[in-house]
N, C-alpha and C positions, 0 to 999 in steps of 0.2 A: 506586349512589347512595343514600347515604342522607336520609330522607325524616322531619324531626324534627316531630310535632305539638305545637306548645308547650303550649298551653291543657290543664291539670288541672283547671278550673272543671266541676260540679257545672249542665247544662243548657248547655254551651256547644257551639258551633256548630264547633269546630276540627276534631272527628272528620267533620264532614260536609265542610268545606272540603278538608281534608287526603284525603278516600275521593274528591273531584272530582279533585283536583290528580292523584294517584298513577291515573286511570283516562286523563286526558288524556295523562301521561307515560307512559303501557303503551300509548299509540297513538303516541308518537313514536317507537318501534322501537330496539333496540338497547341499552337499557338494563334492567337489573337491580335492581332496587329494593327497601330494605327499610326498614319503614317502623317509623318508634320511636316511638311514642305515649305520650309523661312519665308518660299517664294511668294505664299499665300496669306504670311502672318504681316501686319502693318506694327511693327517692332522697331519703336523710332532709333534712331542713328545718337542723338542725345536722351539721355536719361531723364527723366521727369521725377520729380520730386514725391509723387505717386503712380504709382504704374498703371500705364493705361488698361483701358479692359483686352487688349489684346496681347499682353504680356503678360496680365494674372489668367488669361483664358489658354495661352501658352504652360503657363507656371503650372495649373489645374492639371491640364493634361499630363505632364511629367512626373509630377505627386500621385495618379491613379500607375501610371507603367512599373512595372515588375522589372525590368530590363529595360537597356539600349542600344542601338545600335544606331552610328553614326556614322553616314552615306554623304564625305569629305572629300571635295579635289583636293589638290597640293597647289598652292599661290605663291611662288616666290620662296617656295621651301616651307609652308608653313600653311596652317586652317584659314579659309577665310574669315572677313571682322565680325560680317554677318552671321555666323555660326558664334563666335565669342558674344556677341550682343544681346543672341540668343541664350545662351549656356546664363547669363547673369542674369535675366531673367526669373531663376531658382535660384534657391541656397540649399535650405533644408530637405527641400522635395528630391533632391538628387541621392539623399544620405543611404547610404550601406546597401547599392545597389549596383549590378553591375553593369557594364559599357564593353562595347563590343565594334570596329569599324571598318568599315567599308571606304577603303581609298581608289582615287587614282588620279593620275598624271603622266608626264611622259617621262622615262627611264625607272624613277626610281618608282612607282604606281601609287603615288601618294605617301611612302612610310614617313616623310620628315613631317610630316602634320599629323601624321600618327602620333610620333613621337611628340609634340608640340602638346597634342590632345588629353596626353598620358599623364603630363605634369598638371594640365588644368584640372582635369577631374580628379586627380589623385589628392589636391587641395579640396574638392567639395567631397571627400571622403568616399568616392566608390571605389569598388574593383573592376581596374581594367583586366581584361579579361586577355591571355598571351598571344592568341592566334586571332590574324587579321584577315580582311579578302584585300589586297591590295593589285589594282590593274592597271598595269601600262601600258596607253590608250595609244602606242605603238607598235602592240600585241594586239589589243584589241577591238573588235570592231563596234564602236557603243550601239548601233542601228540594229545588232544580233549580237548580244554578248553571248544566247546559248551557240553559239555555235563555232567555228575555225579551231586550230590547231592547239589553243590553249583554256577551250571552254568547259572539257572536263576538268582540269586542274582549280578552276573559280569555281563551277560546283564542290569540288572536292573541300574548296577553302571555305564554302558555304558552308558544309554540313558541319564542316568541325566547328566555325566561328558558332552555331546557333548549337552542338550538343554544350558548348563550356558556358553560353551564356544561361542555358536552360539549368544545368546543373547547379550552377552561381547565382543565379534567380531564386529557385525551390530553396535551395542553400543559406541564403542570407534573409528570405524572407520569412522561412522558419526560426530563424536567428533573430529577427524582430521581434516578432509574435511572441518567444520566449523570454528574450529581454529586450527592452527599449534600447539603442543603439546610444550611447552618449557619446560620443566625439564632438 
């Protein structure tokens, strides 16, 4: 399963979100996890006429994941560009698999870039998956997400978000295996 940190911002909270998120999913057991941090990938801002080696070395990675789950602030109501630059990066390596994310922001915890999310990848042909962890970083504390007054609930959103992506995984991967997927 791969594990996308959207946020490239300079003092942003995503690397802590996304180090909770991947510590709770290594206690759901059974799962393999590698975790892409946009922060670390050199994913130019303009498109090149051939993709550089760290956009097919992005692409590669995405093409080998069973799943995903996508660890997205909310900007202005919406995903950051740097997550979008990234996501085009794939076409085909993204197909008949499913997507899974992890928000947050203040009030609403990220859902309108959920929602924003839902449309993009629903064009590269996956299954977004219903149940999201979404945190409102006015509930929460990102410096110990396990813990205060709303920490079991974000567990709770963990385990659901990875039983339906795991199910959707096995699911459509055997669905491959048996027929090639053509959309």
């Amino acid at each position: 399963m791969a594990v996308l940190v959207a946020s490239t911002r300079e003092g942003r909270v995503g690397d802590e979100v996304g180090r909770w998120f991947v510590e709770c999913a290594a206690g759901h057991g059974g799962l393999a996890l590698d975790v892409l941090d946009l922060a670390t990938f050199a994913i130019p801002a303009r498109y090149p006429a051939e993709p550089t080696a760290a956009m097919a070395g992005f692409a590669k990675r995405i093409a080998v994941a069973e799943a995903y789950v996508v660890v997205t602030p909310e900007y202005n109501r919406s995903f950051p560009a740097s997550l979008k630059q990234a996501i085009d990066c794939a076409y085909a390596e993204w197909r008949a698999k499913p997507v899974g994310f992890v928000s947050y922001g203040y009030r609403a915890g990220g859902r309108y870039a959920v929602e924003h999310l839902r449309d993009v990848f629903t064009e590269l042909h996956t299954a977004t998956v219903r149940d999201a962890v979404c945190l409102d970083l006015l509930e929460h504390d990102c410096g110990n997400l396990g813990a205060g007054p709303h920490a079991e609930g974000a567990g709770h959103a963990v385990t659901t978000l990875l039983d339906e992506l795991v199910w959707w995984g096995l699911a459509l991967r055997d669905g491959r295996r048996a027929r090639p997927y053509c959309g």
